[in-house]
C-alpha positions in Angstrom: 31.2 67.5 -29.0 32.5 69.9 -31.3 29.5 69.0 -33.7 27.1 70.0 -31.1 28.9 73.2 -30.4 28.9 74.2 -33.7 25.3 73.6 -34.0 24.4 75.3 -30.9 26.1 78.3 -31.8 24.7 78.3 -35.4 21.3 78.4 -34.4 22.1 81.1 -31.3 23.1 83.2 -34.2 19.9 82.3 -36.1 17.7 83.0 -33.2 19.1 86.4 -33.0 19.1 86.8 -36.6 15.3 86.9 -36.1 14.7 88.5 -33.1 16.6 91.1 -34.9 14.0 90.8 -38.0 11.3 90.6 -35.9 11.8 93.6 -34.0 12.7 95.6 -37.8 9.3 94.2 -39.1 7.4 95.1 -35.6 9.0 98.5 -36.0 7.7 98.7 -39.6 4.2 97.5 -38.8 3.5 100.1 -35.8 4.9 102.8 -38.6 2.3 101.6 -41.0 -0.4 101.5 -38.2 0.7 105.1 -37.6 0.2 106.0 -40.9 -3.2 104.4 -41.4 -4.5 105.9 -38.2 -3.0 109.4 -39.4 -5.1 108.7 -43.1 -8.0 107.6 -41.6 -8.1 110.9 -39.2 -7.5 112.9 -42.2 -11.0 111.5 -44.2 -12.8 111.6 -41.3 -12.2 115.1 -41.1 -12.6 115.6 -44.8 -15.8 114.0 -45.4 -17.1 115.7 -41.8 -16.0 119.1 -44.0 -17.6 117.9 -47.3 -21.2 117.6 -45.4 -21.2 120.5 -43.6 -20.7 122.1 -47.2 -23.0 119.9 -48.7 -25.8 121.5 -46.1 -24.8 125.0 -46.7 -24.8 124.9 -50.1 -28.5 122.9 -49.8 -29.6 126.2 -47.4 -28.5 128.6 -50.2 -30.1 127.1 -52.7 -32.9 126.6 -50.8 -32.6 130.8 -49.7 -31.8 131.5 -53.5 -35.2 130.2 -54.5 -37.0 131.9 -52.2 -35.8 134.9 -53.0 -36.1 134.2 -56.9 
């Protein structure tokens, strides 16, 4: 009886061992999905700004040569 107490209560404390893990590596995943999202947004908006450089630059070239 004592045996099966013992047991019981070791793996209660294991199950919440894990749950607590869990929930620290769920926590740490969602930050990381935050993060990527957050990077992701950031090239977007960097390579929209690159071409719309890229374009202007083109049209004043283009305008330079006419002019030349």
């Amino acid at each position: 009886m004592r045996s099966a107490k013992a047991q019981l209560e070791s793996e209660a404390t294991s199950r919440r061992v894990l749950e607590r893990r869990n929930s620290e590596l769920l926590g740490e995943v969602d930050s990381q999905r935050k993060g990527l999202a957050d990077a992701l947004a950031e090239a977007t908006d960097q390579t929209k700004t690159a071409e719309r450089l890229r374009q202007e630059l083109a049209q004043v070239r283009s305008e330079f040569e006419d002019v030349k």
